[in-house]
C-alpha positions as CSV (number, residue, x, y, z in Angstrom):
1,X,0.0,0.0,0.0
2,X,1.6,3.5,-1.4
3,X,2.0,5.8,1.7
4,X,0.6,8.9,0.4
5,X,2.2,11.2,3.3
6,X,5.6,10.2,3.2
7,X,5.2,10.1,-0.5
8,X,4.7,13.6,-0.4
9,X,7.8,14.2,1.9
10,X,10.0,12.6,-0.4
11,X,8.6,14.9,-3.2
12,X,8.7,17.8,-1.5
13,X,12.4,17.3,-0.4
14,X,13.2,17.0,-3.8
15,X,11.7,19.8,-4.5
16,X,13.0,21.2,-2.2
17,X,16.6,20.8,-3.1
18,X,15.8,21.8,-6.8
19,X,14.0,25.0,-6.4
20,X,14.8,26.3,-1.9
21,X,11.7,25.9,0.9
22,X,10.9,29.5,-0.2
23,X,10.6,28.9,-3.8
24,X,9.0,25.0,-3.2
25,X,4.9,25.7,-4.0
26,X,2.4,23.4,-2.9
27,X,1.7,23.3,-6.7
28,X,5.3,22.1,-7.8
29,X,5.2,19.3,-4.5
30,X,2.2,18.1,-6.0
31,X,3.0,17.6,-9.6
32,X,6.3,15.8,-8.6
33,X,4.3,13.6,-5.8
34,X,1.2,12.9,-8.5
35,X,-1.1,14.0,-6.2
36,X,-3.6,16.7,-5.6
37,X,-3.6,19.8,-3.7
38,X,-5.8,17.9,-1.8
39,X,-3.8,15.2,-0.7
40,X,-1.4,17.9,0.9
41,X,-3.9,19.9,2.5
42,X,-5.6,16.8,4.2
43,X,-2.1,15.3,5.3
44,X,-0.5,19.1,6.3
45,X,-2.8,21.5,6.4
46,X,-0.3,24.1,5.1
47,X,2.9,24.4,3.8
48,X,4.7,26.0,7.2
49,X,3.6,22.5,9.0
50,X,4.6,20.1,6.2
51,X,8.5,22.1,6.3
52,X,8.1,21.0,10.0
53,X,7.3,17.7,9.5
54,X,10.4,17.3,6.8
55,X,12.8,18.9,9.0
56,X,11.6,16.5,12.2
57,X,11.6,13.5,9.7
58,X,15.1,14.5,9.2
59,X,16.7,15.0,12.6
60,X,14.5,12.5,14.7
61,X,15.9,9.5,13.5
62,X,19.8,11.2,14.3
63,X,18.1,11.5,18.0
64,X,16.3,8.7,18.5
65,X,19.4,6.7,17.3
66,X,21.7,8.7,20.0
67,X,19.4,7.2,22.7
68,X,19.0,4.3,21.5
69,X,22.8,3.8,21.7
70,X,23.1,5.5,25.3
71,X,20.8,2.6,26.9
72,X,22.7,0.2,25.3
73,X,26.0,1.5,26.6
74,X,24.4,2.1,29.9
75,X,23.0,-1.4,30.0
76,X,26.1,-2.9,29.2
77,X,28.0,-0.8,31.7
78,X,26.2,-1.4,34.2
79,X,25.9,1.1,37.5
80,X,29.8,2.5,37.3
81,X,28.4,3.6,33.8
82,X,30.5,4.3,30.0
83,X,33.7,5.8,30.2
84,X,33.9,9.2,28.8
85,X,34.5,7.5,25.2
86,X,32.0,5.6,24.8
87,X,29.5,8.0,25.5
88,X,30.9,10.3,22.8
89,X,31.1,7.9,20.3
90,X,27.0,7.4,21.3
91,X,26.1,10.8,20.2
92,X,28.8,11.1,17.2
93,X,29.0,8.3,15.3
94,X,24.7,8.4,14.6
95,X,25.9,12.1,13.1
96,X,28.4,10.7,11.1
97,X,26.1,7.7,9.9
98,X,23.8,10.8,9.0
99,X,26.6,12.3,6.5
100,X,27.4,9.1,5.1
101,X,24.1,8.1,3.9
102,X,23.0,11.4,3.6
103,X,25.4,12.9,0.7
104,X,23.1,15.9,-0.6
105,X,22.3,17.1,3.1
106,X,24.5,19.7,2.8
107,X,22.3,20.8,-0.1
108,X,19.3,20.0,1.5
109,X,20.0,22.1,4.7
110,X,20.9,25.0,2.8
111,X,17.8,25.1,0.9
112,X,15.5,24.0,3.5
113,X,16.7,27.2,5.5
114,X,16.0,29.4,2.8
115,X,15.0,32.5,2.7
116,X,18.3,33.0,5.1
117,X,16.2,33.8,8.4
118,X,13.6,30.8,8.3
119,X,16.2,29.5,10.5
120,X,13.9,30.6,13.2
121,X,11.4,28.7,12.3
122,X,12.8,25.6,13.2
123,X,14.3,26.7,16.2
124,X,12.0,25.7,18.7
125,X,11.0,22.5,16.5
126,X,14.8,21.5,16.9
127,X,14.7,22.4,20.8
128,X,12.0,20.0,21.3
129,X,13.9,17.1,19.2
130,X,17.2,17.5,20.6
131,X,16.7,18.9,24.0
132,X,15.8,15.2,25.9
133,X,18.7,13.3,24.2
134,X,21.2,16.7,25.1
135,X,20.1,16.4,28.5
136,X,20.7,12.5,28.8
137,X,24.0,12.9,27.5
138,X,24.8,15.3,30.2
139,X,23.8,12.9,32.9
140,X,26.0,10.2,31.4
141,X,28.7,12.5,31.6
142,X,27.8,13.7,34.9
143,X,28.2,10.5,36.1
144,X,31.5,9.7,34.6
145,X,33.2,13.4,35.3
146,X,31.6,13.9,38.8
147,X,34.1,16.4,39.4
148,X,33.3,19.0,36.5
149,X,30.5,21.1,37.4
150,X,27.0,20.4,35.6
151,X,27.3,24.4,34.2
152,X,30.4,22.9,32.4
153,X,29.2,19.9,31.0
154,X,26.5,22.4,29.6
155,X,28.8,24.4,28.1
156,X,31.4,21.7,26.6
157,X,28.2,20.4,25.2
158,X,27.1,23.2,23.5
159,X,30.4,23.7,22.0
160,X,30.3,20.0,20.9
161,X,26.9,21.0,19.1
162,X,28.2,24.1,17.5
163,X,30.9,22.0,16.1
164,X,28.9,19.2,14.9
165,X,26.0,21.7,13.6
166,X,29.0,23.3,11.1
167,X,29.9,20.3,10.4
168,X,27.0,19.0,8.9
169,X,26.5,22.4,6.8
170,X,29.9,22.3,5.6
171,X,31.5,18.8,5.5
172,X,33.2,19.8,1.8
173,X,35.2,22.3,4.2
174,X,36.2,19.7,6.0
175,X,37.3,16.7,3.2
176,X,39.0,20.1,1.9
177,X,41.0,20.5,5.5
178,X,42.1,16.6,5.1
179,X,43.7,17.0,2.2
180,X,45.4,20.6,2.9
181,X,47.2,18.8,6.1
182,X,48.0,16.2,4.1
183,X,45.8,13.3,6.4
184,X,46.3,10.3,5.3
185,X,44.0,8.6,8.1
186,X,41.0,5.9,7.5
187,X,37.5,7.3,7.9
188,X,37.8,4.6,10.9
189,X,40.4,6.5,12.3
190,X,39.3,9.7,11.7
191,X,36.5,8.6,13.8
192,X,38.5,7.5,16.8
193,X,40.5,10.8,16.3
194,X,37.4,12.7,16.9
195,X,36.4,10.8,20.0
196,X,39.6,11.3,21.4
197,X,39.6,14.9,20.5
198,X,36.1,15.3,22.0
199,X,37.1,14.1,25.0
200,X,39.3,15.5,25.8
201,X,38.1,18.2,26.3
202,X,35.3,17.2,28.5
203,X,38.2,16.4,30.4
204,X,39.7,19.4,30.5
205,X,40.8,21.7,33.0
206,X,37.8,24.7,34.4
207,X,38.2,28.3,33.2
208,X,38.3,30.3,35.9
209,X,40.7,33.0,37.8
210,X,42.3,31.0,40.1
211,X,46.2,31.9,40.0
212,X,45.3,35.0,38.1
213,X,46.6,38.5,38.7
214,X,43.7,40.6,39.6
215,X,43.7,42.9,36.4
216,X,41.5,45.9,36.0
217,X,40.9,48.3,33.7
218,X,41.8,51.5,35.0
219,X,39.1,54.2,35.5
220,X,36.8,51.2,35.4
221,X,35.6,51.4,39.3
């Protein structure tokens, strides 16, 4: 049986990726699903919610495999919980399986996020997506860094997302960087280069002042 919905989907990111979200009409999704206006009205009820649903149907699965691989980890682990590593390599490697099998989502992004500020639009659809799994990630690493403060967990994490959210809307710049250092490193090892990379700096020391001269500005008080 033909799933009309997600036959649409799969049109409209086509589309999308042809023409941008901005430029994408109902009409165009329609011819290249062979389907009515109909169809997309009864399934979406407009275009804002059926951009919604295409961006969800593209991050969810990236989340819902993160998880997915946390309980695993954790189950194997048992209560000491993963090392550090292991628990990075649960919320990288389903990113990386994204890229991989996912070699026109640099495209796709880009136009999906056209014009350039629709990237609020998705903003609170992406909070709702990501913001469990983020916040299981920082209890796993709670657990195994009990002595770095929750506040910078949350910040290492963010920078970890920043990173990976560049990433995915520019990995040419990055098979670029590879060759310009001359890397001559598997994609395995890449991988395990990354882990250890990331961390790291989970492990790494907390900014602060202690040691510091105290320096002020003068004229500041």
């Amino acid at each position: 049986m033909v799933d009309t919905k997600a036959k649409i989907l799969d049109a409209a990111q086509r589309v999308i990726i042809g023409y941008g979200a901005d430029k994408a009409t109902l009409r165009l999704i329609a011819k290249e699903a062979d389907v009515n206006l109909a169809a997309i009205n009864y399934h979406f009820g407009s275009k804002g919610s059926m951009l919604d649903e295409i961006f969800a149907r593209f991050f969810r699965p990236l989340e819902e495999d993160r998880i997915r691989r946390l309980d695993q980890a954790e189950a194997a682990a048992g209560k000491e919980g993963p090392e550090v590593e292991e628990i990075v390599r649960c919320y990288l490697e389903p990113f990386l399986d994204l890229v991989r099998k996912s070699p026109d989502h640099n495209r796709f992004l880009y136009q999906l996020h056209r014009p350039d500020d629709s990237w609020r639009r998705f903003h609170g659809k992406h909070q709702s997506i990501a913001g469990p799994g983020l916040s299981r990630f920082v209890d796993a690493f709670a657990k195994a860094l009990p002595d770095i403060p929750r506040q910078t967990l949350l910040a290492r994490m963010a920078f970890i997302q920043a990173s990976i959210s560049w990433l995915l809307n520019n990995a040419w710049i990055f098979a670029d960087l590879k060759i310009l250092c001359g890397l001559s490193l598997s994609n395995q090892e890449m991988v395990e280069e990354l882990v250890a990379y990331t961390a790291a700096g989970l492990r790494g020391e907390i900014a602060g002042m202690e040691g510091k001269p105290d320096i002020r500005v003068k004229g500041a008080d």
